[in-house]
VOMITOR-299121 format. One record per atom (N, C-alpha, C): atom name; y, x, z. Coordinates in nm, 3 decimals, m for minus. Last residue first. Example, Ala and Ser with C-alpha at 12.3 -4.5 7.8 and 13.67 -1.06 7.14 Angstrom:
   at        py        px        pz
    N    m0.225     1.285     0.708
   CA    m0.106     1.367     0.714
    C     0.003     1.290     0.787
    N    m0.569     1.319     0.780
   CA    m0.450     1.230     0.780
    C    m0.330     1.320     0.780
! end
This chain:
   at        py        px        pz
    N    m4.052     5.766     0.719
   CA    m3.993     5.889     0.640
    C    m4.116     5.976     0.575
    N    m4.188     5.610     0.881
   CA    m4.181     5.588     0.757
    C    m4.152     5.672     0.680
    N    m4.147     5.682     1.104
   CA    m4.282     5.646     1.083
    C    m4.261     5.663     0.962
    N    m3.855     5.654     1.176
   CA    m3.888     5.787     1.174
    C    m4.030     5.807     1.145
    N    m3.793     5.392     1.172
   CA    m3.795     5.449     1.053
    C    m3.815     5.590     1.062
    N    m3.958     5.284     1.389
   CA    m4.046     5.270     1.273
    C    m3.978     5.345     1.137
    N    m3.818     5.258     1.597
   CA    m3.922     5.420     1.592
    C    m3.966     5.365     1.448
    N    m3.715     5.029     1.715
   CA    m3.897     5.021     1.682
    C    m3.939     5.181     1.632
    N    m3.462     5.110     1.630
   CA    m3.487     5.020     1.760
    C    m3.639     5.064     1.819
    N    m3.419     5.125     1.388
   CA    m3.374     5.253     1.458
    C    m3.491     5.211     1.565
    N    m3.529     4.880     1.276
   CA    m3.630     5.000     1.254
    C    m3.572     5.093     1.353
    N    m3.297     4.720     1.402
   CA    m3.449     4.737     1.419
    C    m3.545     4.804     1.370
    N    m3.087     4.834     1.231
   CA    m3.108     4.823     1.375
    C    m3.238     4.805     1.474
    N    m3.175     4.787     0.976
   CA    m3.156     4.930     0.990
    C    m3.159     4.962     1.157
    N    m3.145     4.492     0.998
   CA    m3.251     4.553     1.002
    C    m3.263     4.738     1.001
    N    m2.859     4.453     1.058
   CA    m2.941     4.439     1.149
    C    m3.081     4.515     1.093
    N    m2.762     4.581     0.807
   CA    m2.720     4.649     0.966
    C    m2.849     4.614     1.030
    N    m2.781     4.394     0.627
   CA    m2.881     4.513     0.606
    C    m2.846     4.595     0.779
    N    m2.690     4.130     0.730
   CA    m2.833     4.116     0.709
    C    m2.883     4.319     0.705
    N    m2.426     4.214     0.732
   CA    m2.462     4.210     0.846
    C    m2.639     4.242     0.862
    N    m2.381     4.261     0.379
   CA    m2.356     4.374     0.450
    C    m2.401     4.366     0.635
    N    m2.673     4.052     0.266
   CA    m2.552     4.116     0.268
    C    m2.532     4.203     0.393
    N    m2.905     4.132    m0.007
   CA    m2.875     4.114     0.136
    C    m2.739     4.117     0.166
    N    m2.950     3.893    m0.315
   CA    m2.890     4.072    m0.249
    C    m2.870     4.016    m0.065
    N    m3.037     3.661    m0.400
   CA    m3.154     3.749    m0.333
    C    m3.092     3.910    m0.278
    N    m2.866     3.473    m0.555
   CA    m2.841     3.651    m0.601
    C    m2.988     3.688    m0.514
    N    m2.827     3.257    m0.420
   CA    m2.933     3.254    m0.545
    C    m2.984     3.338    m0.597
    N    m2.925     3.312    m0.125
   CA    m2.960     3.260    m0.236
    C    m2.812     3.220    m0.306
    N    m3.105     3.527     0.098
   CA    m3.017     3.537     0.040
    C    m3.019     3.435    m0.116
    N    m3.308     3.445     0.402
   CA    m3.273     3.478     0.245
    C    m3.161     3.429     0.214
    N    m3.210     3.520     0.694
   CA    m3.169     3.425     0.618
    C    m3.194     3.462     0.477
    N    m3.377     3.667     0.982
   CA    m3.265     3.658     0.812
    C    m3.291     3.548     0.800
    N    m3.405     3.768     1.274
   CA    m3.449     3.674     1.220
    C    m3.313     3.697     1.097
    N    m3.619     3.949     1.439
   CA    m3.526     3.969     1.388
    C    m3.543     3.835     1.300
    N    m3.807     4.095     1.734
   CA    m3.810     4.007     1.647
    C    m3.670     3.983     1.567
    N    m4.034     4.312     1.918
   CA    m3.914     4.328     1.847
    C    m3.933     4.200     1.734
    N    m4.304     4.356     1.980
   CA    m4.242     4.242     1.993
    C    m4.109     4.217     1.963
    N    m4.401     4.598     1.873
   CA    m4.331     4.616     1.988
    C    m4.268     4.464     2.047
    N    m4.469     4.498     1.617
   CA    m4.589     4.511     1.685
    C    m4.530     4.546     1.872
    N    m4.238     4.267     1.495
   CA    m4.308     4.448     1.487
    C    m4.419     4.439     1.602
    N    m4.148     4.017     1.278
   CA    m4.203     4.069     1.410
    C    m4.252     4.205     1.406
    N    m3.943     3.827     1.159
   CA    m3.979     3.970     1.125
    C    m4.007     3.977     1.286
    N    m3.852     3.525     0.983
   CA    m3.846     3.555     1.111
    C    m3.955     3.715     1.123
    N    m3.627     3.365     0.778
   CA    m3.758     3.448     0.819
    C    m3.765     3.509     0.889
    N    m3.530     3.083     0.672
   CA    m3.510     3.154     0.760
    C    m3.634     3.236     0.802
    N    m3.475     2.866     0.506
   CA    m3.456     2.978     0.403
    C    m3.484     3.090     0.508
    N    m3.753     2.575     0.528
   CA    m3.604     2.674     0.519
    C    m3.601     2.799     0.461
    N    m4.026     2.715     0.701
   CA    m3.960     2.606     0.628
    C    m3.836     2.654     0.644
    N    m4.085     2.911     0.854
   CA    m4.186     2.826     0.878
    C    m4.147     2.690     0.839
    N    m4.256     3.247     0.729
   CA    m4.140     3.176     0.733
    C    m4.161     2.997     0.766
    N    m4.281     3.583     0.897
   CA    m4.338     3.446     0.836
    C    m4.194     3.312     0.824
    N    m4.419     3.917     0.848
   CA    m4.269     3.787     0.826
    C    m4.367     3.666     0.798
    N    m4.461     4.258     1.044
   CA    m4.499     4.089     0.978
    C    m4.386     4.020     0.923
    N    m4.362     4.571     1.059
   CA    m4.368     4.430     1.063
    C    m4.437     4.324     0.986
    N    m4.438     4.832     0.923
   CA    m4.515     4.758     1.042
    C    m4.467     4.650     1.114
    N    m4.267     4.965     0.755
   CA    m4.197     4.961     0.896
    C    m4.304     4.872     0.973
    N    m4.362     4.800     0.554
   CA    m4.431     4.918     0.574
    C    m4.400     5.013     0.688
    N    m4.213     4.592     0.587
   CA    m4.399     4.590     0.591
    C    m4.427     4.707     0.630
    N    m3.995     4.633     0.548
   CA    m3.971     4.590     0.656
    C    m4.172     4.603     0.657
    N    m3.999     4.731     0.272
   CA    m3.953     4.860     0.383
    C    m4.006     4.767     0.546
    N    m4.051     4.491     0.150
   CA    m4.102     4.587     0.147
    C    m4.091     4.740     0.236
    N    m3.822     4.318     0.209
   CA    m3.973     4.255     0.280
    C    m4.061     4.395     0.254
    N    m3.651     4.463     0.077
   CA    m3.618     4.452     0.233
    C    m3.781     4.372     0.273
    N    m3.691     4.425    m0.182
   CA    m3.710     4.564    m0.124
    C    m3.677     4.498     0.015
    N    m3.658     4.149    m0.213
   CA    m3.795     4.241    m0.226
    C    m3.789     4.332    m0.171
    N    m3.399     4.090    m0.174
   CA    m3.481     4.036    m0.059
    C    m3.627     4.123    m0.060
    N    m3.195     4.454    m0.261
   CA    m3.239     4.262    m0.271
    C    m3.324     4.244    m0.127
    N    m2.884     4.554    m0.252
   CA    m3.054     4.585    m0.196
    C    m3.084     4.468    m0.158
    N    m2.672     4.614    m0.357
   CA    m2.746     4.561    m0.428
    C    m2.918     4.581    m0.348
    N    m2.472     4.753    m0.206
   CA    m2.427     4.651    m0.215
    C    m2.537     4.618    m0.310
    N    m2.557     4.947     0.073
   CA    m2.563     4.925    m0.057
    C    m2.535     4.794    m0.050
    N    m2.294     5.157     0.282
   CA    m2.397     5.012     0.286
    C    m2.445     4.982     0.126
    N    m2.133     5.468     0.181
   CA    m2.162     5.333     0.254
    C    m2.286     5.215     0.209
    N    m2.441     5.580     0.296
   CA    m2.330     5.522     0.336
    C    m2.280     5.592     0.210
    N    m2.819     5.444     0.286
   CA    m2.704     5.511     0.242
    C    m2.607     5.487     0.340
    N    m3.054     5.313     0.396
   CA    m2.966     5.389     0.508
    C    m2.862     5.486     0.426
    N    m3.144     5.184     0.169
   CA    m3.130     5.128     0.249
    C    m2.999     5.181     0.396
    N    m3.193     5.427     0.024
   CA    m3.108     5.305    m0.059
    C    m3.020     5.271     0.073
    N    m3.382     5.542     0.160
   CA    m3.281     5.626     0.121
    C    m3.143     5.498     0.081
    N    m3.606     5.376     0.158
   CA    m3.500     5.411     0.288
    C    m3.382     5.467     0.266
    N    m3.654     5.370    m0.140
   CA    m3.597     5.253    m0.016
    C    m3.496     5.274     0.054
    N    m3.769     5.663    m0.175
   CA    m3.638     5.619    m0.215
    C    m3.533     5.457    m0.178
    N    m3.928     5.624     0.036
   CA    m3.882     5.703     0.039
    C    m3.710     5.669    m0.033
    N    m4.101     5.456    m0.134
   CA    m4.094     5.376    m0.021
    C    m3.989     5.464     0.052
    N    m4.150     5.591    m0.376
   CA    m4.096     5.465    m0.389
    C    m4.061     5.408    m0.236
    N    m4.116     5.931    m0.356
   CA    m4.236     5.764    m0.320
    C    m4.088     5.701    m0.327
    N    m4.027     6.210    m0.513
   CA    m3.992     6.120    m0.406
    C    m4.064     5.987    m0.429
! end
């Protein structure tokens, strides 16, 4: 199993993981064919090529997502087809 495989897997457990940092989420969210830019602050803003846009909040000091932050983005890959790209 790829490293990008075992992500998704993390990512779309149930229930919700309680340790899926900011790395792995900029990393599923890239390879899901989004961008991120951030334009000061803690707030990053995730674009897909469908114009689908999602905006987080890093997580500080821990860097773990929490339980709304991982919904929404599981919501926008459903959203964008990108996690059936990825599998």
């Amino acid at each position: 199993m790829s490293k990008k495989e075992k992500l998704l897997r993390k990512l779309f457990a149930v229930p919700l993981p309680k340790t899926f940092t900011w790395e792995e989420l900029i990393a599923v969210m890239m390879q899901a064919g989004f961008t991120h830019e951030c334009k000061g602050g803690s707030h990053y803003t995730f674009e897909h090529e469908t114009g689908l846009r999602v905006v987080i909040s890093k997580t500080h000091p821990s860097g773990i997502l929490k339980p709304y932050q991982i919904k929404a983005v599981k919501q926008a890959l459903e959203t964008t087809g990108a996690f059936g790209r990825i599998n």
